[in-house]
C-alpha positions, 0 to 999 in steps of 0.5 A: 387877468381875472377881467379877461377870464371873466369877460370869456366866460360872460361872452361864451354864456352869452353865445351859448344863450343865443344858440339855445334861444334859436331852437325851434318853439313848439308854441309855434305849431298849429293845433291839431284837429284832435287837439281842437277837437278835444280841447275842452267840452261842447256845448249844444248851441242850434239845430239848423234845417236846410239853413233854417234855425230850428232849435226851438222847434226840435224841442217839439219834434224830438224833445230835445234842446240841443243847448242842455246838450255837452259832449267831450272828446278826448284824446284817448279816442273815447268821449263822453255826452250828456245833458246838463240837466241830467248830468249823472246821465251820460253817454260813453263811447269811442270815436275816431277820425275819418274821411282825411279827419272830416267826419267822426265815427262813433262806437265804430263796430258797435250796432250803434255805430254812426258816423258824422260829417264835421262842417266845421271845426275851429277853436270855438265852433264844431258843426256835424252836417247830415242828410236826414229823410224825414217821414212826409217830405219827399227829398232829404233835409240838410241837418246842422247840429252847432256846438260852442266853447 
């Protein structure tokens, strides 16, 4: 009598295993854009100019190496930028998604308000693409800012 007690007891356990184990997993769901955007921290990686790569040459015109470039978004709708060689010098605002989450406005309101077009955007790459005129060329250049995990 006590086999057949303990075999009920180990057949319902292991009914009762099966069913919990058919659950649906949240491992399974594909990350959000939020939820890549901010994963972690971006690192500065090129500038490109109509196709070109001109992150070398942006140092001259603008003075500035997008590689000593970090910027974190997170989840609360506020982010943070700096320059890694400056680190105490940062920049704080708030951003948010817009246009079906392909482009970010930063500090929407603000008189710095700016807003972004994302290119790309994967685990490992994020690309803001923007039309800039540049003072002595005729027609607008397509400007690429890269960043990197």
């Amino acid at each position: 009598m006590k086999k057949l007690r303990f075999l009920s007891l180990l057949l319902a356990s292991l009914t009762m295993l099966t069913f919990t184990s058919c659950d649906d997993d949240d491992e399974d769901k594909e990350p959000t854009r939020t939820d890549i955007l901010t994963a972690e921290e971006w690192r500065g990686d090129a500038i490109f100019a109509n196709g070109m790569d001109v992150t070398e040459d942006a140092i001259e015109w603008i003075g500035l190496d997008i590689r000593d470039s970090r910027i974190k978004f997170n989840k609360d709708g506020t982010y943070v930028t700096y320059l890694e060689s400056v680190p105490d010098d940062t920049a704080e605002g708030e951003w948010e998604f817009t246009s079906n989450e392909q482009a970010i406005i930063l500090d929407k309101g603000s008189a710095d308000e700016e807003t972004v077009n994302i290119k790309t955007l994967t685990d490992s790459d994020l690309v803001f693409q923007e039309q800039v005129e540049i003072p002595d060329i005729p027609v607008p250049v397509t400007a690429e800012l890269r960043y990197t995990r």
